[in-house]
N, C-alpha and C positions, 0 to 999 in steps of 0.2 A: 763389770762384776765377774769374776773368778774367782776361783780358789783353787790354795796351792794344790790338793788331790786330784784339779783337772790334768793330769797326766796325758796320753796318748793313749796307754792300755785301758784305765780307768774310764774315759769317753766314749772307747769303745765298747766295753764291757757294756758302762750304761747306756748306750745307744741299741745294742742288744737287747737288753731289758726292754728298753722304752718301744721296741720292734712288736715283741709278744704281748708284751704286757699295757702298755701306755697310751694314751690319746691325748692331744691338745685340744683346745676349742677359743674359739674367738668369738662370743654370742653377746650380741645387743642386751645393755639393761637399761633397765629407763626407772628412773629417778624422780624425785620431784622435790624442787628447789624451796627453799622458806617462804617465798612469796607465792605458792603456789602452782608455778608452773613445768611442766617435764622438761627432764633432760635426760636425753639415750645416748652413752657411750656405747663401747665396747669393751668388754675384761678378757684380757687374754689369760690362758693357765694350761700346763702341761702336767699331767698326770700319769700315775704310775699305781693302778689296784690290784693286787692279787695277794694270794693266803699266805704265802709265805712269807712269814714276819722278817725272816734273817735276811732276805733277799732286799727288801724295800728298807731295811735299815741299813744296807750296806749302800744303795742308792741314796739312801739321802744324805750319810756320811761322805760319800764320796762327789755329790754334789756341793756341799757344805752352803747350802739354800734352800728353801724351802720349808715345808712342812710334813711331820709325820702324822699320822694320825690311825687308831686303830685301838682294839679290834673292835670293826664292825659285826653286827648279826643279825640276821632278819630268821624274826621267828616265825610268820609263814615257812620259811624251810629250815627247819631242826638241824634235815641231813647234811645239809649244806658246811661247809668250813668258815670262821670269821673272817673280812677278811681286811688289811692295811692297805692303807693310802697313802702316796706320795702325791703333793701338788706344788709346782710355783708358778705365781702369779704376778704380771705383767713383766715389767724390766727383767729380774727374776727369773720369768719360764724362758722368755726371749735369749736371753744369754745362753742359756743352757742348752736350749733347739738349737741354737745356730752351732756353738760349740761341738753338739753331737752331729751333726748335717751331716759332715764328709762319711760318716759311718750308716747314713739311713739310707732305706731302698727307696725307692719311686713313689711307691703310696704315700709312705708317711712323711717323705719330702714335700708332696703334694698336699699332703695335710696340712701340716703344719707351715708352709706359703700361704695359704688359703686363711688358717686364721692366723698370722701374724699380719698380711696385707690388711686385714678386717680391722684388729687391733688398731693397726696406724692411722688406716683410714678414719678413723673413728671421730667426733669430737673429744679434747680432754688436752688431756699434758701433754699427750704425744703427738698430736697432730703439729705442733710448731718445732719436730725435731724429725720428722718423716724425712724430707731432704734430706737428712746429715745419715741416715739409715738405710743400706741396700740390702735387698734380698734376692 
């Protein structure tokens, strides 16, 4: 998965966004099959929330994957700003972390190792493709 906008400036720009602004997560769901019984994967998904609309639509253009989504508002806080969403999810967010890597600091390197391992390890589709995937 690429697209032609993953440039070299353009991954770093949104590696930078994705620095201040963004979190992945690799969390357990659990499911439960027609005949009754659970099943727990794991979904992976890379995100990008904050109020400035022009910004997260420039990320997700320049991602050319994903989702937009916005404006959010919680009326508990009036004062507050709305604010937009960028997320992808599995293959998807995976592509995109790795492609941004060379530009992330330690944390969020550490992050998102942490849930893409989670991801793979997981049961589902991806568990019979984890060999052919290094991180």
């Amino acid at each position: 998965m690429t697209s032609e906008l993953w440039t070299r400036e353009n991954l770093a720009w949104m590696a930078g966004i994705y620095e201040g602004e963004g979190y992945c997560q690799g969390r357990p769901r659990t499911y439960q099959r027609a005949d009754g019984r659970d099943f727990t994967t794991t979904n992976f998904r890379l995100v990008i929330s904050m109020s400035d609309e022009d910004i997260v639509t420039r990320f997700h253009k320049f991602a050319g994957i994903g989702t937009l989504r916005g404006p959010r508002t919680f009326p508990s806080r009036p004062n507050n700003k709305p604010l937009w969403d960028y997320s992808a999810h599995g293959a998807d967010g995976y592509a995109l972390g790795v492609a941004m890597w060379s530009w992330l600091g330690q944390r969020r390197k550490e992050q998102l190792h942490a849930a893409i391992s989670a991801w793979l390890q997981a049961p589902g589709h991806w568990s019979k493709k984890k060999e052919q995937i290094k991180i």
